[in-house]
C-alpha positions in Angstrom: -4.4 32.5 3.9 -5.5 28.7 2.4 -6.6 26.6 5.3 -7.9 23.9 2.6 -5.4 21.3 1.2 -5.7 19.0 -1.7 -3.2 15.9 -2.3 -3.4 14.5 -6.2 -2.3 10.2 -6.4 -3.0 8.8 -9.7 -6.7 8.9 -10.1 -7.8 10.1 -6.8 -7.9 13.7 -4.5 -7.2 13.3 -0.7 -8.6 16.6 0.8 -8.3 18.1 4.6 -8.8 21.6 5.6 -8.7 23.3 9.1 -11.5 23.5 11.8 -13.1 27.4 11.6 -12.0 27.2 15.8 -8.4 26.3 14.4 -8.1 23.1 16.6 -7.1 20.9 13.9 -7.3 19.8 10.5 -11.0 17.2 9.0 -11.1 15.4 6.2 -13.2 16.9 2.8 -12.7 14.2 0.6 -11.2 11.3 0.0 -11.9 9.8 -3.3 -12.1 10.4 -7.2 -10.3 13.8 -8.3 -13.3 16.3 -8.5 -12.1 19.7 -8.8 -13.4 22.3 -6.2 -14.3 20.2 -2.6 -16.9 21.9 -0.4 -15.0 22.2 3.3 -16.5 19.1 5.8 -19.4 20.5 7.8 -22.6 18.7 9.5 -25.5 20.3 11.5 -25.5 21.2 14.6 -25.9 18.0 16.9 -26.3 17.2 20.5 -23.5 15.6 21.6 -24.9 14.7 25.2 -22.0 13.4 27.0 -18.9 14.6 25.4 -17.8 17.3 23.7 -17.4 18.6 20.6 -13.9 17.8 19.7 -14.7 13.7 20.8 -17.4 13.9 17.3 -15.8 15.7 14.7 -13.5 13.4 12.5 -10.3 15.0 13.6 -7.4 14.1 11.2 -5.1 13.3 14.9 -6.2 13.8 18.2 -4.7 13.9 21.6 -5.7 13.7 25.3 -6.8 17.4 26.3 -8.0 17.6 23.2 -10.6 15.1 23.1 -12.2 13.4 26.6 -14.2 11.4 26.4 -13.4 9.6 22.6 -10.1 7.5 21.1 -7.0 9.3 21.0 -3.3 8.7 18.8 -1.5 10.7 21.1 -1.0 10.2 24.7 1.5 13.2 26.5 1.8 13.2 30.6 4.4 16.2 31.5 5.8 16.8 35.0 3.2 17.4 38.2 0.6 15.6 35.9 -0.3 17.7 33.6 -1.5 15.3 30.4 -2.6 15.7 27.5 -2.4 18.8 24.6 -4.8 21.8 23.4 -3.9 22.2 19.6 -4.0 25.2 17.3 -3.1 24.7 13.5 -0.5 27.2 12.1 -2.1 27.2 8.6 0.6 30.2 7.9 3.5 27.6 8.2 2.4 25.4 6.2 4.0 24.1 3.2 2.7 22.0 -0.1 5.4 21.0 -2.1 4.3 20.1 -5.7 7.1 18.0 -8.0 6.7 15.9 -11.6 6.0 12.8 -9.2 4.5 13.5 -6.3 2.9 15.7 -3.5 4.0 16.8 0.0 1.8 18.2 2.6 3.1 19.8 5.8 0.6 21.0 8.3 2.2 22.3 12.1 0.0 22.8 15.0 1.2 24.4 18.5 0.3 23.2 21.7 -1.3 25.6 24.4 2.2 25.9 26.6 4.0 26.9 23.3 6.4 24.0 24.0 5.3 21.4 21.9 5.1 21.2 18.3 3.2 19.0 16.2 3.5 18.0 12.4 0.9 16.1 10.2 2.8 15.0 7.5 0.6 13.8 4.0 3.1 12.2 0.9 1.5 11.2 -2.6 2.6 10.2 -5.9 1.4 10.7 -9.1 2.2 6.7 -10.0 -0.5 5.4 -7.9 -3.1 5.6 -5.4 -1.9 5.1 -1.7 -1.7 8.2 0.5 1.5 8.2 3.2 0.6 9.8 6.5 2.7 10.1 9.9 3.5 12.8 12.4 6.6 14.8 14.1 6.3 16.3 17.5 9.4 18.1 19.1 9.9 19.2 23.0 10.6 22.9 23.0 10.3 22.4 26.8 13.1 22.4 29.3 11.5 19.5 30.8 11.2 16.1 29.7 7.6 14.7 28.6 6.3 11.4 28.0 4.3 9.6 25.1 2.5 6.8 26.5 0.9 6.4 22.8 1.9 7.9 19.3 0.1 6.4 16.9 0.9 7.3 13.1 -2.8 8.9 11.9 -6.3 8.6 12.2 -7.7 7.5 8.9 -11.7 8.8 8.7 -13.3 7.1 6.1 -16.8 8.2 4.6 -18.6 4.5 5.2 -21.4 5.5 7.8 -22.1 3.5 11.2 -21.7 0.0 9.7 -19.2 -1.7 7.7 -17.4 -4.8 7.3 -13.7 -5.2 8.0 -11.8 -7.7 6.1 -8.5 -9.0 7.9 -5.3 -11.2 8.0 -5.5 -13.7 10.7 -3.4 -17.0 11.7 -0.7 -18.6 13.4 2.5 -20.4 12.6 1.9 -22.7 9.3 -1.5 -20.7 8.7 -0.7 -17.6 8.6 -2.8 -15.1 5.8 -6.1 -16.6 6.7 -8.7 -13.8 5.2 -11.5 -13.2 8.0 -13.5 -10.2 8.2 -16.3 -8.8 10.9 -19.2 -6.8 10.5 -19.1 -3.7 12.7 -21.4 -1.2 14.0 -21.2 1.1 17.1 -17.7 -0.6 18.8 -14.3 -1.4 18.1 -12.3 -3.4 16.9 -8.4 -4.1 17.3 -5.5 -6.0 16.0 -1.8 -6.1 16.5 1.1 -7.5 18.0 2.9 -7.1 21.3 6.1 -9.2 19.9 8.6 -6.8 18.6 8.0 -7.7 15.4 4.3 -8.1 12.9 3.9 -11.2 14.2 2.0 -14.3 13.2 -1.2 -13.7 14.3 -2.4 -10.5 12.2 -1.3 -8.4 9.4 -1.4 -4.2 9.8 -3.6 -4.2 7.1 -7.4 -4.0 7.1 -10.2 -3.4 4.0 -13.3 -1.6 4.7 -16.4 -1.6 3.3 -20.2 0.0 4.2 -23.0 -2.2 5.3 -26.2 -1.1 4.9 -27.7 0.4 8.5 -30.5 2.2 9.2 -28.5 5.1 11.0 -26.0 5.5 7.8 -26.4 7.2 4.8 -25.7 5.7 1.5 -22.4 4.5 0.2 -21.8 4.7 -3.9 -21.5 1.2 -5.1 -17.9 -0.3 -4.6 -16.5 2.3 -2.5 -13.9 0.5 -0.4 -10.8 1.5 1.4 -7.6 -0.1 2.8 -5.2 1.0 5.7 -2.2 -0.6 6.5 1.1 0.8 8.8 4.4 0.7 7.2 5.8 -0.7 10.2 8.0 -4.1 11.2 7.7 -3.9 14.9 5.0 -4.1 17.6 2.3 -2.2 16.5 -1.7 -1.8 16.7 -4.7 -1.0 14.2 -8.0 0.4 15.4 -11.3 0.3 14.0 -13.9 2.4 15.5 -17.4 3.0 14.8 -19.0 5.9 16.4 -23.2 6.4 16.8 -22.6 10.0 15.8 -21.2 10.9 12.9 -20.6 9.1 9.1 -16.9 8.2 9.5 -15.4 5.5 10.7 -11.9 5.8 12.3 -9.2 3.9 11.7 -6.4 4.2 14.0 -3.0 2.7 13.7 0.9 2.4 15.0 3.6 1.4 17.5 0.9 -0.8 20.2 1.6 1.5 23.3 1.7 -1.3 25.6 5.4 -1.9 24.7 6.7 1.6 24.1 6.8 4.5 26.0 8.8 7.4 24.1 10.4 10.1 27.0 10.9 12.8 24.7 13.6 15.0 26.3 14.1 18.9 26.2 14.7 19.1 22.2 14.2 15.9 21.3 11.7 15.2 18.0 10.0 11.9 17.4 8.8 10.9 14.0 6.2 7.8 13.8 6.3 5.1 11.4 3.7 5.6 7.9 0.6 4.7 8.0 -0.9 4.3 4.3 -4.4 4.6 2.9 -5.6 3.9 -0.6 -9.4 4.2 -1.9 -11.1 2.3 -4.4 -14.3 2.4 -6.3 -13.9 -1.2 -7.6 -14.5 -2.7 -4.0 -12.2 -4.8 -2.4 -10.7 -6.3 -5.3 -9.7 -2.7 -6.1 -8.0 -2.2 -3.0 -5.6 -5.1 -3.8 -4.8 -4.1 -7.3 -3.7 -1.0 -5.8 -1.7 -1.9 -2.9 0.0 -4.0 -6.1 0.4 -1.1 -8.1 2.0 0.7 -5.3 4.2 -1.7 -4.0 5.0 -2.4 -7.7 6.1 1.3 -8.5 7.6 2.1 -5.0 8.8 -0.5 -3.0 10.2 -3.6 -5.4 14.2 -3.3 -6.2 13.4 -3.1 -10.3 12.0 -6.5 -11.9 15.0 -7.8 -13.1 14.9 -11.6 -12.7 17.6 -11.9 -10.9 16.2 -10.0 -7.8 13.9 -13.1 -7.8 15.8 -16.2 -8.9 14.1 -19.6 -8.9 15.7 -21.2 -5.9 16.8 -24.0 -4.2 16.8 -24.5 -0.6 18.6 -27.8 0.8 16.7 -27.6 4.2 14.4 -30.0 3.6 16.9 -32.5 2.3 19.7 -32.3 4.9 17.8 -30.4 8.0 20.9 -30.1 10.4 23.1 -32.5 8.4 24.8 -30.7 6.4 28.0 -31.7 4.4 30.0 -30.5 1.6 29.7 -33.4 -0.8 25.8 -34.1 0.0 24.9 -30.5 -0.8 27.0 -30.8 -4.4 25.0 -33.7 -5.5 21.9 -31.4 -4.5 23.1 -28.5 -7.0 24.5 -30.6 -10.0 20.4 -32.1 -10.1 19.1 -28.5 -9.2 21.2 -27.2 -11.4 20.2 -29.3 -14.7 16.2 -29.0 -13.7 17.1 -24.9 -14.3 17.4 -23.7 -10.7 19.3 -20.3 -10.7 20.1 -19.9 -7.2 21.2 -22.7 -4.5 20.7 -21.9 -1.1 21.7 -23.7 2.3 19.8 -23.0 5.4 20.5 -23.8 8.7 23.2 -26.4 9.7 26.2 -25.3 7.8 27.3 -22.8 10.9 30.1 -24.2 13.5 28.0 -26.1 16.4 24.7 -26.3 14.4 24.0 -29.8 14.9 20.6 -29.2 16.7 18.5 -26.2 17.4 19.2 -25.6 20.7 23.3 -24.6 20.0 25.5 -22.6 17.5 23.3 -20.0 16.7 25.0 -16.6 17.3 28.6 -17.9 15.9 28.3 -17.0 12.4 31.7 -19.0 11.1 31.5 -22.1 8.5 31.4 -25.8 10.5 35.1 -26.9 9.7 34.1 -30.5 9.9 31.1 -30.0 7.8 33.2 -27.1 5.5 36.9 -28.3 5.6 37.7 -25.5 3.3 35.0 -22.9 4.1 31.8 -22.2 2.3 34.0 -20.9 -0.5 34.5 -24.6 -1.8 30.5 -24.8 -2.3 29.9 -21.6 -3.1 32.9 -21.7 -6.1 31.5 -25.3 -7.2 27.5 -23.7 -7.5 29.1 -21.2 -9.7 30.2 -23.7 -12.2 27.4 -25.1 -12.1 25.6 -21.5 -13.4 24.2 -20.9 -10.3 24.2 -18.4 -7.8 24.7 -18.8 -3.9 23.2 -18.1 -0.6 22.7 -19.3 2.6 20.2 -18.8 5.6 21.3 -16.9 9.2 19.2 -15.4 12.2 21.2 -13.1 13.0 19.0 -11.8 15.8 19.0 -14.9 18.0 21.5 -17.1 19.7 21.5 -19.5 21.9 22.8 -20.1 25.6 25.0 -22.8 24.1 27.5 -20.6 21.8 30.1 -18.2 22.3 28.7 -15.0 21.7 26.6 -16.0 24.2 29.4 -17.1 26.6 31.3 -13.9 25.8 28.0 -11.3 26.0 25.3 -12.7 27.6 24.3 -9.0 28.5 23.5 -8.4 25.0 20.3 -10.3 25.3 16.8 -9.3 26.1 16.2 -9.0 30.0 14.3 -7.9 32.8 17.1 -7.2 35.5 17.1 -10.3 37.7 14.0 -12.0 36.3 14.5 -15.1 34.5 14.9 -15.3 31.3 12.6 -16.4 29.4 13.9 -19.3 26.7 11.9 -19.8 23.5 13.3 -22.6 21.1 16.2 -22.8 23.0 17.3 -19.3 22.2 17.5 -15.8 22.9 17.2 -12.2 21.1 19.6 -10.3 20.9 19.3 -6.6 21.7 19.3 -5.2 18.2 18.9 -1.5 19.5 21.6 -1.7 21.5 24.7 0.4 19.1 27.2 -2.7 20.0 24.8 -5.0 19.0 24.0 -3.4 15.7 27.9 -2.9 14.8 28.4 -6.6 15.4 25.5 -7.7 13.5 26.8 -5.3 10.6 30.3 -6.4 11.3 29.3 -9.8 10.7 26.7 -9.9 7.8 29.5 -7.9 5.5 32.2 -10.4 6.8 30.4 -13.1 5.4 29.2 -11.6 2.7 32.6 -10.4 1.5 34.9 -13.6 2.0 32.6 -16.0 0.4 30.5 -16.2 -3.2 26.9 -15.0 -1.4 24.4 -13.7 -3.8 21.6 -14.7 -1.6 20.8 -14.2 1.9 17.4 -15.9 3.9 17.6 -13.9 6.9 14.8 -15.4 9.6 13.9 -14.5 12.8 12.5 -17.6 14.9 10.9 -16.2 18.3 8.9 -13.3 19.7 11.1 -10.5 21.7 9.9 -11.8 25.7 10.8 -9.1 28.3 12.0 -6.1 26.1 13.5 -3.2 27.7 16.7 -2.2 29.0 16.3 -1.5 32.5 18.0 1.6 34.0 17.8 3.4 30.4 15.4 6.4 30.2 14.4 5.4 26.4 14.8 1.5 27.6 10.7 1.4 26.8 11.9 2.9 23.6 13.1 -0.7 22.4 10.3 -1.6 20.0 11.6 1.7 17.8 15.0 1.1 18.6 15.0 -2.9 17.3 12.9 -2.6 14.6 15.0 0.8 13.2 18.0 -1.4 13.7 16.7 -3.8 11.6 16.3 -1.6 8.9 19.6 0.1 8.9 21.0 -3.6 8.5 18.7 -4.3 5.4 19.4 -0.8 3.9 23.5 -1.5 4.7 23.0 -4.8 2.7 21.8 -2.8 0.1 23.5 0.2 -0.1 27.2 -1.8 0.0 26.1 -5.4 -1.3 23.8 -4.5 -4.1 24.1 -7.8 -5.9 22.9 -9.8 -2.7 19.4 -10.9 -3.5 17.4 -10.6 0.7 15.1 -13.0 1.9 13.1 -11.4 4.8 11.8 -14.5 6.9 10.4 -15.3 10.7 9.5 -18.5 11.5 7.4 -18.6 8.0 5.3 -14.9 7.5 6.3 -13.5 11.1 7.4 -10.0 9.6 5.9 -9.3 6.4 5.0 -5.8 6.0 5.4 -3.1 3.1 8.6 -1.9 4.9 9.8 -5.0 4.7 8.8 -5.2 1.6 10.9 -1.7 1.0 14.2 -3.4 1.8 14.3 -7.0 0.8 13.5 -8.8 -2.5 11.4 -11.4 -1.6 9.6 -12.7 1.6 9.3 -16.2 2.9 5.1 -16.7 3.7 4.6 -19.6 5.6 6.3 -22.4 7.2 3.8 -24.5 5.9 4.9 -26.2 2.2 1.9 -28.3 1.9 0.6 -27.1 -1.4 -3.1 -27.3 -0.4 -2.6 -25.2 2.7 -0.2 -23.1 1.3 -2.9 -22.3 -1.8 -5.0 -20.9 0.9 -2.3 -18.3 3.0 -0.8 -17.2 0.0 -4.9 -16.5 -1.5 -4.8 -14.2 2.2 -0.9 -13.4 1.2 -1.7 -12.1 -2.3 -4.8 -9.7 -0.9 -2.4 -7.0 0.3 1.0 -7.8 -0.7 2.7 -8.7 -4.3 3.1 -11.9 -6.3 6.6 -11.0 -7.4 8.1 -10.8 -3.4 6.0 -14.4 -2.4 8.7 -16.9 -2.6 7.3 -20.6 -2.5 8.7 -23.8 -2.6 7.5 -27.1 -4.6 8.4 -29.6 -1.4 6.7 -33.5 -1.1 5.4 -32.3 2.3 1.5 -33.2 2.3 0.6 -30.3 4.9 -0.6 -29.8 8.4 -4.2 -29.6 7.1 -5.5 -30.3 4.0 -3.8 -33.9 3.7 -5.1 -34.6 0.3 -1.8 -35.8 -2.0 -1.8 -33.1 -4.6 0.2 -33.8 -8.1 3.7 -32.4 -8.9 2.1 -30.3 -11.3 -0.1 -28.8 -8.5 2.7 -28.5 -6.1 4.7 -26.6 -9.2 1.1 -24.4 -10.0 0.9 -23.2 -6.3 4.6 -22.2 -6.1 4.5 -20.5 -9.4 1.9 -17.9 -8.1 4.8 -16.0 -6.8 8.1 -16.2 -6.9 8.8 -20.3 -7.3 11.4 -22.0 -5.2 12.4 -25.6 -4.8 12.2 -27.6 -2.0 12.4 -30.9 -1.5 14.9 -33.7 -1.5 16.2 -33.8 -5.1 17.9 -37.4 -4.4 14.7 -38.9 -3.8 13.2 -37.6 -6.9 12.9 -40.0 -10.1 14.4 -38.9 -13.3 10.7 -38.6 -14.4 9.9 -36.0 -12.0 13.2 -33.9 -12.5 12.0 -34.2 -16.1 8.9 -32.6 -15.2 10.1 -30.2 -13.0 12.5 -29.4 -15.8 9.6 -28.2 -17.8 7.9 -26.9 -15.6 10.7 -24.5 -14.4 11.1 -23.6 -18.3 7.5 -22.1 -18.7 7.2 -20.6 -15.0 10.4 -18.6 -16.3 8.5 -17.9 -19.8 6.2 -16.3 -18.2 7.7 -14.8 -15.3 7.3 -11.4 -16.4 3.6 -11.7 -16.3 3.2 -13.3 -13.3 5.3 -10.7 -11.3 4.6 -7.4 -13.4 1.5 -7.6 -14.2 -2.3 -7.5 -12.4 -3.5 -10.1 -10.8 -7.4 -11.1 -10.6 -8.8 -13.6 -8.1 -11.6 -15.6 -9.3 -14.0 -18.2 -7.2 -13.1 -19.6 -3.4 -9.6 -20.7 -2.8 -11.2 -23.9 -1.1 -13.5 -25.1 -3.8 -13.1 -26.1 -7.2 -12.2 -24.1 -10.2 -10.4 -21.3 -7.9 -8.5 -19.7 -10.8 -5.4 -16.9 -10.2 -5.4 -14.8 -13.2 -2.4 -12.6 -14.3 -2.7 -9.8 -16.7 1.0 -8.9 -18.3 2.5 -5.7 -18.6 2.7 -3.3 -22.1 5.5 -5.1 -23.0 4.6 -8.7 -22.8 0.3 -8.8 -23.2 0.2 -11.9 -22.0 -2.2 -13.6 -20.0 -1.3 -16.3 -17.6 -4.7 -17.8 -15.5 -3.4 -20.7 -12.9 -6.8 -22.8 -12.4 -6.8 -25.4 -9.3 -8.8 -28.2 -9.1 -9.6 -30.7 -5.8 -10.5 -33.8 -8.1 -8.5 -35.7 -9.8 -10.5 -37.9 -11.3 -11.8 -36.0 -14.6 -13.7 -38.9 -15.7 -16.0 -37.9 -13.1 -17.1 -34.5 -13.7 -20.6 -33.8 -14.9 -19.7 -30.3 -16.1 -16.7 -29.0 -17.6 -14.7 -26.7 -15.5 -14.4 -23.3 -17.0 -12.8 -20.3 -16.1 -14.0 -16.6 -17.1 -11.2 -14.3 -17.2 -12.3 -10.2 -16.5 -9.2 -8.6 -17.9 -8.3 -9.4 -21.0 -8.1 -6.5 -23.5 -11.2 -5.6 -24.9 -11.9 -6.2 -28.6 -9.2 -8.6 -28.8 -8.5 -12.4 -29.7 -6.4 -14.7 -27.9 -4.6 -17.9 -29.0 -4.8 -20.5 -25.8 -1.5 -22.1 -25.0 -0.1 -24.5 -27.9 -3.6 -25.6 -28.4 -4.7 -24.2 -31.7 -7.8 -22.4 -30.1 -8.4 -18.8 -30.1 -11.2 -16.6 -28.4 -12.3 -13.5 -27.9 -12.1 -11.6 -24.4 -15.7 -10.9 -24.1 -16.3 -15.0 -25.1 -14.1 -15.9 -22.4 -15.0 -13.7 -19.8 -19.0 -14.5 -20.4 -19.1 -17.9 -21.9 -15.9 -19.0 -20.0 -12.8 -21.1 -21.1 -13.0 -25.0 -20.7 -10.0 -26.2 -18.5 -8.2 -29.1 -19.9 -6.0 -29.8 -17.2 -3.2 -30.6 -19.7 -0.7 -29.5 -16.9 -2.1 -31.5 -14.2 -5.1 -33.6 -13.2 -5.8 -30.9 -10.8 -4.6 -28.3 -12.1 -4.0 -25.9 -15.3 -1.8 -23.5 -16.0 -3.2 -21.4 -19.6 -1.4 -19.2 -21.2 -3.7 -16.8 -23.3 -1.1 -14.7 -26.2 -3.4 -11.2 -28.3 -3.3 -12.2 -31.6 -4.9 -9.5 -32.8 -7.4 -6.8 -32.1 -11.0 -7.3 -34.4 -12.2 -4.2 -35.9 
């Protein structure tokens, strides 16, 4: 009978096998495909205060199981009896092998015989990241409850020491890299808000720090961990004095769901994923790319990622029909493929604090409906879209006035009012049908290509009270949610999804599953913005980061970049527009003409291929480099610059590029130059700033390999 297991990704083994006492399953390996992995065993050591089960690197572990250490699982039954003894049922276990992938199913019993437990392991052969979650099911006639059901434990081979790098911020700075060193403690993120929430990102690199209790780490051995989850959740990172793992724990955050799993009932977690890398940190990003790349982006066709314009900016609540037509004939000749309005066009939108909730076109801002603007874009050669929250409303509308039960609330406690709004129970089923109801209405009866669907305030006082799974509603909302986004999909598969809230509120790789492209920040300063989407681009994809080029200085960094910068920043993704065209100068629409022309030359690179960082986002010569696909070899490296005065520089700003084909010779732009990759990655490529005064965009073409 096999009680060893090994998972194949692309380049890399994931290995667990079962205890000899049969109480769960431990990690072997986890790293580069070696053939035949010895089974994970240490020497005997004195645990003193605990037991056994609270220092061996358990793949899951529950209450009753462990005592004294962390646990994922948290049961309490009837007449308090908590927690679960496990046993792993190696017999049932099943390893499904196909062309693209791996499957690993592993159940274990508990000690009453009434609950069953499944660890669930998923890999493919196209890249790197392991998927992990679990299944339990009440065989019970009585109900039991799961204060905590975390997705996985993660244990990773780093010693007693390492550093954890991090996505931190708030609204407008958002993606802020931060990392802590950490030894013997713990360390958590998350978010309590129904959603991913601005202030972290369920992802976390790891790497070993030398430590006199730890044993030594092969050079550039890193790991990533994120959760595959859109709703309140929590990652753990814990470093034990006993032992060489660290554990990295992550899901739903238990202190806003309880799941009451009734007589039958199963419960499935979210996916937690894991990826190793031997190229460090850098090599975790690359392969979160490559995965989201090959699993979770709609195809690359260019229309899944049109260059956009948004009107906000120009119009904010005052929207008419004839202003938003001059927008789109000037967007339209600078080469903008998709014209978007946002909020305002919606009957009773003339302020934020009414309308939302009553999803119908403004008849004294539409006369004839949004099908008059939407008809006249479409001559132009554009596509159309238009923003909607369709979570929220606001005490002022009439779906408010005709359900105000449908909202958020704690029985008779106030509500609580948050940009003069409300959220809407999205797990209630009336709710969700209306939502649905309303989304293909829209959608149907008017020219939309393009919905920006945002979400502007935390869930306050989630619940239902007087429903059993009413603590259930962090699931129930964010499940919801993605029912709605797979509905768009499934029935409106030429609608092009922007996932927003309130700038990078819920970004996540399921978000990233079910919509096109994702809306970062708030913040449109280009300096600022440089630096969240530098954070942005360390875990998630170029080719879903939609950015505008806006006049908006920033919250921050208030030194006036040039157009050219403002265009280089937003080009790093997926490049939007989004400023106020009218005020523009035909010299600057000129300009953004061209600049629109080459960021769609080169599109392909930028969004298919793998993307190097190179030097501090917030000092000079920070350069984004973009290695293209097979099909289009190019090189694209985006180089930023704070001075704009050249005539100042005592040395010439140069830029060395690490992956460019070896043995090969580039051309440079239109510039005549050619050089080798191993000249430009040691000597370096002197920056012109032909684009810009501070900053370059270089093109680098093969032109042939040397012998």
């Amino acid at each position: 009978m096999n009680t060893q297991w090994e998972l194949q990704t692309r380049r890399t083994a994931y290995v667990v096998s079962v205890l000899p006492d049969g109480s769960g399953l431990v990690p072997d390996h986890w790293g580069p495909q070696m053939g035949d992995v010895p089974r994970w065993a240490e020497p005997y050591r004195f645990s003193g205060f605990t037991t056994a089960a609270d220092v061996t690197p358990l793949e899951y572990a529950s209450d009753g199981q462990r005592h004294a250490a962390f646990s994922e699982l948290l049961v309490a039954r009837p007449d308090s009896y908590t927690g679960a003894c496990w046993t792993v049922l190696p017999e049932e276990a099943t390893l499904t092998r196909t062309s693209v992938g791996e499957r690993l199913i592993v159940p274990l019993l508990d000690e009453t015989g009434e609950l069953t437990l499944e660890l669930r392991f998923q890999t493919s052969l196209t890249h790197d990241v392991v998927r992990r979650s679990i299944t339990m099911t009440n065989r019970g006639g009585e109900a039991v409850e799961l204060s905590r059901a975390f997705s996985g434990a993660w244990n990773l081979p780093l010693g007693q020491k390492v550093r954890v790098d991090y996505l931190a911020g708030s609204w407008a700075r958002e993606f802020q890299r931060r990392s802590i060193d950490l030894g013997w403690g713990t360390f958590s993120i998350g978010s309590r808000q129904g959603l991913t929430g601005l202030q972290s990102s369920p992802v976390v690199t790891l790497t070993a720090l030398p430590d006199m209790d730890s044993n030594a780490v092969p050079e550039g051995v890193a790991y990533g961990v994120a959760l595959d989850w859109s709703g309140s959740w929590r990652l753990q990172v814990e470093c034990s004095p006993v032992g060489q793992h660290v554990r990295v724990s992550t899901g739903v955050h238990e202190d806003v769901c309880t799941v009451v799993l009734e007589a039958g009932q199963t419960f499935t977690s979210p996916d937690t994923l894991g990826v190793f890398s031997a190229q460090g940190p850098e090599g975790v990003m690359q392969a979160w790319h490559e995965f989201q790349g090959a699993e979770l982006a709609r195809g690359s066709a260019e229309n899944r990622r049109p260059v956009v314009y948004n009107s906000w900016m120009a119009t904010f609540f005052d929207v008419t029909v004839e202003h938003q037509k001059q927008l789109a004939r000037i967007a339209a000749d600078i080469g903008v493929e998709t014209f978007v309005v946002d909020d305002g066009w919606f009957v009773g939108r003339a302020s934020d604090d009414a309308g939302l909730g009553d999803w119908a076109p403004d008849p004294a801002k539409f006369p004839a409906g949004l099908a008059e603007l939407a008809e006249y874009v479409a001559g132009l050669g554009m596509s159309f879209g238009i923003w909607i929250e369709p979570e929220g409303v606001n005490p002022d509308s009439d779906l408010y006035r005709c359900h105000p039960d449908w909202v958020y609330r704690a029985g008779e406690r106030p509500l609580e009012l948050i940009r003069h709004q409300y959220v809407l129970d999205l797990g209630r089923s009336d709710v969700h049908d209306w939502v649905a109801d309303t989304l293909r209405s829209l959608v149907s009866s008017t020219g939309i290509t393009y919905l920006k669907w945002d979400m502007n305030r935390p869930v306050s006082d989630g619940g239902r009270p007087g429903d059993r799974h009413g603590r259930e509603w962090s699931l129930q909302h964010t499940r919801n949610y993605y029912r709605l986004l797979d509905m768009l999909r499934l029935e409106f598969p030429h609608v092009v999804v922007e996932a927003c809230s309130s700038g990078g509120g819920r970004i996540d790789n399921a978000v990233l599953a079910r919509a096109d492209v994702v809306w970062a920040s708030d913040e449109v300063g280009a300096r600022d913005r440089l630096v969240i989407q530098d954070g942005f681009l360390s875990a998630y994809p170029a080719s879903a980061m939609s950015s505008w080029v806006t006049d908006d200085v920033g919250h921050r960094d208030r030194l006036t970049p040039s157009l050219g910068y403002r265009f280089a920043v937003a080009m790093c993704g997926v490049l939007g527009i989004g400023t106020d065209l009218l005020a523009w100068c035909q010299s600057e629409r000129d300009t953004a003409q061209r600049m629109i022309s080459t960021y769609k030359d080169v599109r392909a690179v930028l969004h298919r291929g793998q993307l190097r960082k190179h030097g501090d986002v917030r000092l000079n010569g920070y350069c984004l480099e973009y290695n293209g696909p097979v099909d289009d070899p190019r090189t694209v490296l985006i180089v930023f610059d704070r001075d704009r005065d050249r005539t100042r520089d005592r040395e010439i700003v140069r830029v060395h590029p690490s992956g460019l084909l070896p043995g090969t010779r580039y051309s440079i732009g239109g510039s005549g130059t050619t050089i080798t990759a191993e000249a430009a990655r040691h000597l370096g490529i002197p920056v012109a700033f032909s684009w810009a005064p501070d900053a370059d965009v270089l093109v680098l073409a093969p032109v042939d390999a040397m012998a």
